[in-house]
TORVOPA-926576 format. One line per 8 residues: their letters; for each residue x, y, z of C-alpha. Coordinates in steps of 0.25 Angstrom, whole numbers. Each point is the difference from the previous one (the first is absolute). Layout:
<rs>
A> X:Y:Z; ...
</rs>
This chain:
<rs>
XXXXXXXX> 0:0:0; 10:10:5; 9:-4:-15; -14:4:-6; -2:12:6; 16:5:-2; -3:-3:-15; -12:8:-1
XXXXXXXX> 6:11:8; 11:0:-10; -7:1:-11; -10:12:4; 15:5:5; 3:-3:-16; -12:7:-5; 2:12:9
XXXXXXXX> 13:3:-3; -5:1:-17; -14:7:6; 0:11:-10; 3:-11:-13; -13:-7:5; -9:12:1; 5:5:-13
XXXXXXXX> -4:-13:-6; -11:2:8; -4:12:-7; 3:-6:-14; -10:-11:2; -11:8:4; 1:10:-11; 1:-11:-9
XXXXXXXX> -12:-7:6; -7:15:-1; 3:0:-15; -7:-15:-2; -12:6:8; 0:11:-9; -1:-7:-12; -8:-12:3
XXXXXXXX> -14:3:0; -10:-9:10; -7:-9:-8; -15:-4:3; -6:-13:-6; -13:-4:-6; -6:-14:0; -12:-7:-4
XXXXXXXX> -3:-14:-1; -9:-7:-10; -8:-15:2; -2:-8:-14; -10:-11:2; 2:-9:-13; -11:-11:5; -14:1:-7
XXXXXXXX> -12:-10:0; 1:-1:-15; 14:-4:1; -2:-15:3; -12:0:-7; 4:4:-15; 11:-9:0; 2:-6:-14
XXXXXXXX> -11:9:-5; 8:12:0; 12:7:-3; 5:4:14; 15:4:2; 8:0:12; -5:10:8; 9:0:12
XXXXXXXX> 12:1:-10; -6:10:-9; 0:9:14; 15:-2:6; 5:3:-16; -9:13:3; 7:2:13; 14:-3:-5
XXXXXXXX> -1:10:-12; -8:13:6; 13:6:1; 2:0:-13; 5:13:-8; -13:2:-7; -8:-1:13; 9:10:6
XXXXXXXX> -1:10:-12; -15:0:0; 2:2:15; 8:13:0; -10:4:-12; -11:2:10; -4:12:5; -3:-4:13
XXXXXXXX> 15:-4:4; 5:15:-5; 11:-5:-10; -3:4:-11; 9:14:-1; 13:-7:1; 8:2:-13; 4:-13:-4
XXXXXXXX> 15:-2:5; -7:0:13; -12:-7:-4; 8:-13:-3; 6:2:13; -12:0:8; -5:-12:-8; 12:-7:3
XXXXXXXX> -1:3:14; -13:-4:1; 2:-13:-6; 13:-2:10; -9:5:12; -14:-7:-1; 1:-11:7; -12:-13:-3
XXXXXXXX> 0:-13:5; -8:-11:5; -6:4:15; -1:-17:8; -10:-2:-9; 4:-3:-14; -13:6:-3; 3:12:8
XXXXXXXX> 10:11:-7; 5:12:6; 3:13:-6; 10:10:5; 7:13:-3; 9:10:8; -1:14:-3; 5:14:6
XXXXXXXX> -14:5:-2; -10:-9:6; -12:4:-7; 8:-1:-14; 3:-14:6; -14:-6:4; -4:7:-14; 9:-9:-7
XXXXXXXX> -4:-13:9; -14:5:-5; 3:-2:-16; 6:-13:3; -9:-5:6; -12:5:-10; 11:-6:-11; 1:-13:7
XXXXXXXX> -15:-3:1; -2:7:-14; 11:-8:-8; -6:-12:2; -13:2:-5; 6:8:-11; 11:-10:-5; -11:-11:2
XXXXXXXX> -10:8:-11; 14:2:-8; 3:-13:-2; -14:-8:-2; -2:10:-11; 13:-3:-4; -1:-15:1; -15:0:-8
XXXXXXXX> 7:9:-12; 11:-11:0; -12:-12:0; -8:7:-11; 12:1:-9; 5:-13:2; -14:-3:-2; 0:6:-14
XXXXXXXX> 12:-5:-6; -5:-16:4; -12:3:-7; 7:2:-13; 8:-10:3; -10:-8:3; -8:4:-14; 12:-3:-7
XXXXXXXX> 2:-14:4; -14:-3:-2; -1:5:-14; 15:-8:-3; -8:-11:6; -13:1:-10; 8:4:-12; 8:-13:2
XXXXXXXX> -11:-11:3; -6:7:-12; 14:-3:-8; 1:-14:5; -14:-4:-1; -1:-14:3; 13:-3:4; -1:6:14
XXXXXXXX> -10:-9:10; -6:7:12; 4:-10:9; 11:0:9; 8:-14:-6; 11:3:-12; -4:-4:-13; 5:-13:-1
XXXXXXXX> -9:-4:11; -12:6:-7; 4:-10:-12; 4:-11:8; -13:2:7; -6:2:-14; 5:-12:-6; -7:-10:14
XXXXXXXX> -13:6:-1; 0:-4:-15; 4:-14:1; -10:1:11; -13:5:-10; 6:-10:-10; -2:-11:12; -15:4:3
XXXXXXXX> -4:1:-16; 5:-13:-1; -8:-4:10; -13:7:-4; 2:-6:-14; 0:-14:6; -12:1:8; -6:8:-13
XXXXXXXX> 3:-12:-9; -6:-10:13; -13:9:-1; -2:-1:-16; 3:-16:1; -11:-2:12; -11:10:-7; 3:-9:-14
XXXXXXXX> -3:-12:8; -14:6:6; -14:1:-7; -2:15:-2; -15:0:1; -13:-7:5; -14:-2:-1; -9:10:0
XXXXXXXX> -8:-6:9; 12:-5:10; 0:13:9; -12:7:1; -1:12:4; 15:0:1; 7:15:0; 9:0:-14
XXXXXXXX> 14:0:4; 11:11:-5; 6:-4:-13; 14:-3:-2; 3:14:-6; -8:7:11; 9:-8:9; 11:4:-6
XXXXXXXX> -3:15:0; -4:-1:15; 15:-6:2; 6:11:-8; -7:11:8; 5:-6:13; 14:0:-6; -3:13:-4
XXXXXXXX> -3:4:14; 13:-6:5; 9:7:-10; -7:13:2; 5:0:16; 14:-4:-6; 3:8:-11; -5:13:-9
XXXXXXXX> -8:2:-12; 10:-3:-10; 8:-12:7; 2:-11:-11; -8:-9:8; -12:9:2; 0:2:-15; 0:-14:-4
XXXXXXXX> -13:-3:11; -7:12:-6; 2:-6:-15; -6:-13:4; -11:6:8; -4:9:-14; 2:-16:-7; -9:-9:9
XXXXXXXX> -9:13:0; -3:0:-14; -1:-17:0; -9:1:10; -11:9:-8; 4:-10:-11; -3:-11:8; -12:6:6
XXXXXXXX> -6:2:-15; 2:-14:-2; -7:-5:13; -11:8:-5; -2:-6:-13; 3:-13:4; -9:0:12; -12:-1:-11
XXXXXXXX> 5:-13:-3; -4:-5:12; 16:-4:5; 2:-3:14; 7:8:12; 16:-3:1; 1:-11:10; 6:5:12
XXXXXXXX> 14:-7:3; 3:3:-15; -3:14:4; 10:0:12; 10:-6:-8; 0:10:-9; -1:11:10; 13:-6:7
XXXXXXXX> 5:-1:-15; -3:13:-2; 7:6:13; 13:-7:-5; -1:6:-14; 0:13:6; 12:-4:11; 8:-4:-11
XXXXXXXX> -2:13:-9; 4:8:13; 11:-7:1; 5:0:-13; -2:13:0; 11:2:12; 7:-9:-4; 3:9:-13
XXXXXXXX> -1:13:5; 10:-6:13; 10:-5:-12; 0:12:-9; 3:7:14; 13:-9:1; 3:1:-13; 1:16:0
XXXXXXXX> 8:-1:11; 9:-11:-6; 1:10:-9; 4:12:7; 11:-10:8; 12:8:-3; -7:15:5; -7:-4:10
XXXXXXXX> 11:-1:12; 4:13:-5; -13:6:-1; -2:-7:15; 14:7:6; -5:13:-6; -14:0:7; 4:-7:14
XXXXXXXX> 11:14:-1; -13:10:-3; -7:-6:13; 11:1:8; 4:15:-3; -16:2:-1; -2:-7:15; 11:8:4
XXXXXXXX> -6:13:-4; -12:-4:6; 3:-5:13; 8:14:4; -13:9:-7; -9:-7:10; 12:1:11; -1:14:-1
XXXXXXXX> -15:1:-2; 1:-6:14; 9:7:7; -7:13:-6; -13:-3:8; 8:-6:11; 7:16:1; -14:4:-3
XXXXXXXX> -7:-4:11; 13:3:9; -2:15:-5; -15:0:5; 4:-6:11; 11:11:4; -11:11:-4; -10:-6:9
XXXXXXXX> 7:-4:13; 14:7:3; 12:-13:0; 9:7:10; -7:11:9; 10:11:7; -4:6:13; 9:10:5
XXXXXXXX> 2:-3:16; 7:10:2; -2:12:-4; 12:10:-4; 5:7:14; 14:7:2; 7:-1:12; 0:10:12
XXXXXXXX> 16:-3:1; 10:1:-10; 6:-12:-7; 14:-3:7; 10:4:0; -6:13:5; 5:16:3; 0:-2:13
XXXXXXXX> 5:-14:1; 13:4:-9; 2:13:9; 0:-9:14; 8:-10:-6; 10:12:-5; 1:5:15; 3:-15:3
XXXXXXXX> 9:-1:-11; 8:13:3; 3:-2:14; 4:-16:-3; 10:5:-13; 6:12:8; 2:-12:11; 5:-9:-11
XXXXXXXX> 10:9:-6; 7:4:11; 0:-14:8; 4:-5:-16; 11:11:1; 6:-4:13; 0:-14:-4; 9:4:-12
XXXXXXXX> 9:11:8; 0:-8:14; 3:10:12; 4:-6:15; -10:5:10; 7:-9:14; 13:-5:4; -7:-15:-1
XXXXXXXX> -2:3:-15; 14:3:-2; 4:-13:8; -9:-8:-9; 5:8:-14; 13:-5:3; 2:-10:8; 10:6:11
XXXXXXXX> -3:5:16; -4:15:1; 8:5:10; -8:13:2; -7:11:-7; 0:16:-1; -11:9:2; -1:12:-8
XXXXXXXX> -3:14:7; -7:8:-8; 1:15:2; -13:9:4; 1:6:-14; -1:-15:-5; -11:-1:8; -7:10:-4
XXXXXXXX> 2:-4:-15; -5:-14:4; -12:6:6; -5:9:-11; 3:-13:-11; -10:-6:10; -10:10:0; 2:2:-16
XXXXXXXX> -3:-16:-3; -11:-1:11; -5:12:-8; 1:-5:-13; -7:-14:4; -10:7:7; -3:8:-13; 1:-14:-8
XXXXXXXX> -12:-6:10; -9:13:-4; 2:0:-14; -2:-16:0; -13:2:8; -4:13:-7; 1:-8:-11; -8:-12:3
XXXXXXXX> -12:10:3; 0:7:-12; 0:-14:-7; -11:-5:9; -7:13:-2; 0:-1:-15; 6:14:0; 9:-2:-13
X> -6:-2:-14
</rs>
């Protein structure tokens, strides 16, 4: 302790000795710190804070039937570029903040400024943001607060309108150039089913499917003719073998039965029928039925002329399993024309496309080409079609309920108190500064020039006994001298802890523009 206390005891002994370096240094802090007070204006702050509540009933329930971007990021983009340059010029264009006389040297100054000093940043919530600027005149600041934050709500809305209108323009003409596009494939399309008439099939299999296909349902007619032939040839033998009529007096009262060529006719017009579900007016088959119908037609008034001249004769009824027989024998008369008839229109099919062998494939290649680009053109017109409702109904939607409403929770306010650093603040850490530099500079001082204060120093300096030590007298006039240099420094420190507290005053006071 008592080591300690010798140590301190030197040094203030140090400090004493260079008293007058210290309170010179003293006085150099403190006009310094006076010049920094002088030029540094108090700075007053204005904030506001802004709530954006992106959740809205529709939300969840227009999903996948609407266009609906990504609100929550369309809002911190908004946030992250409202200090942007533009923003900030049509800020300092306002009336209201009182910029707009600067010429423009000092107009791109104070936007500069402004884009270093406003401050915005998510506020806890990332829904919450918080708008904050400083300025020496508070009401210019909470002004300024004021525009940003009428910018921030309005931006949103306005960039929003901006890009749907943008977005629908872009549809529409993208719209319009598939539509052309769309005609022209179509009409390439036409033009070349009409070039290649016959050769291109409008099935989905290539076109030696189609023949291969062609050549088994041929073979397959030519099975069936065969077959009706046979039972044709059966039919003739049995009704060659049976008596064709019978007494008159054998059924009496018996309704006549249909002759062979009404049975015929009746088997033709159900064939007719069948064909008519099948196929169109001028199919080969339809054609050959009709021909025969207009035949057994005309037979049958022949034949009912001669019923009728015979009938005076006194000839009897058909008998009527003769009549069966040639009803069955007329039904296969008529399946073996309508097959004959398929069978040669199916071959002359086949042989045309035997024909056309060698253009075919290529014809074949050049139409599967057509459909591709056609399905192509096709798919992305009603792609877009779709999408231009989808942004649409998205559109109605934004006019109708707002996707991200802002509530401003706190309104723009300035603060009572400057911004720190304050005046007042630097001027009381001056004082402190002052009296710790002249303090400093003279302990720094005898550290670099040491002096010996005791006898016990100079023993420990260098190491060797003292064997005593000399005390100086100092004369009255020394004295005297001593006590005015006393009296001067007290003097002068006095009038350095005025000043210091006059000073802080006039700060305090707001006495200095």
């Amino acid at each position: 302790m008592d080591d300690i206390v010798r140590q301190l005891t030197s040094i203030l002994l140090a400090v004493w000795r260079r008293r007058w370096l210290a309170l010179g240094v003293a006085w150099l802090v403190f006009l310094a710190a006076v010049g920094l007070v002088w030029l540094k204006h108090d700075r007053y702050e204005a904030s506001a804070r802004v709530f954006v509540d992106t959740e809205t009933v529709l939300k969840p329930l227009m999903t996948g039937l609407a266009f609906q971007p990504d609100v929550d990021q369309q809002v911190k983009m908004l946030a992250r570029t409202l200090i942007s340059r533009p923003n900030i010029e049509q800020l300092v264009q306002s009336p209201r903040v009182g910029l707009t006389h600067l010429s423009e040297s000092d107009r791109e100054k104070v936007i500069e400024r402004l884009m270093r000093d406003i401050k915005m940043a998510p506020s806890g919530d990332a829904k919450l943001f918080a708008l904050s600027y400083a300025d020496i005149n508070p009401d210019r600041a909470q002004r300024i607060v004021e525009e940003l934050v009428a910018l921030f709500v309005n931006s949103g809305v306005i960039d929003k309108q901006r890009d749907s209108e943008q977005a629908r323009q872009f549809l529409d003409d993208q719209i319009k150039s598939y539509e052309s596009k769309l005609t022209e494939a179509e009409n390439k399309l036409k033009d070349f089913k009409i070039r290649n008439f016959g050769l291109t099939g409008t099935s989905n299999t290539d076109y030696f499917s189609r023949m291969s296909e062609s050549t088994t349902e041929l073979n397959r007619i030519r099975v069936e003719l065969q077959a009706a032939e046979q039972a044709r040839e059966a039919l003739k033998r049995e009704l060659a073998a049976e008596d064709p009529s019978m007494p008159s007096n054998a059924l009496p009262g018996a309704p006549a039965l249909p002759t062979e060529t009404e049975a015929r006719l009746d088997a033709q017009r159900r064939q007719l029928d069948d064909l008519m579900r099948r196929y169109t007016d001028e199919h080969p088959d339809v054609l050959a039925v009709k021909r025969n119908i207009a035949q057994l037609e005309q037979q049958r008034r022949a034949e009912a002329e001669q019923a009728g001249r015979s009938k005076d004769r006194g000839k009897a009824p058909t008998s009527p399993v003769f009549q069966r027989i040639r009803m069955a024998q007329a039904e296969a008369e008529a399946k073996v024309a309508s097959l004959r008839g398929q069978l040669g229109a199916q071959q002359a099919q086949l042989d045309q496309a035997r024909s056309m062998a060698g253009k075919a494939p290529a014809v074949e290649a050049e139409l599967a080409q057509l459909n591709r680009d056609y399905d192509i053109v096709r798919k992305n017109y009603e792609q877009l079609v779709a999408r231009r409702e989808s942004a649409s109904l998205g559109v109605k939607i934004d006019q109708t309920t707002k996707a991200a409403e802002f509530r401003v929770v706190e309104p723009p306010r300035v603060s009572d108190s400057a911004t720190k650093p304050s005046r007042l603040m630097i001027a009381l850490l001056g004082f402190i500064a002052a009296i710790g530099g002249g303090f400093a500079a003279a302990f720094g001082l005898s550290q670099v020039l040491p002096t010996v204060q005791t006898t016990r120093q100079l023993s420990e300096l260098t190491g060797r006994p003292t064997l005593g030590s000399v005390a100086m007298v100092s004369t009255p006039a020394d004295l005297e001298d001593a006590q005015k240099q006393l009296r001067l420094f007290m003097a002068v420190s006095t009038l350095f802890i005025l000043a210091n507290i006059g000073w802080i005053v006039v700060v305090k006071l707001k006495l200095i523009p």
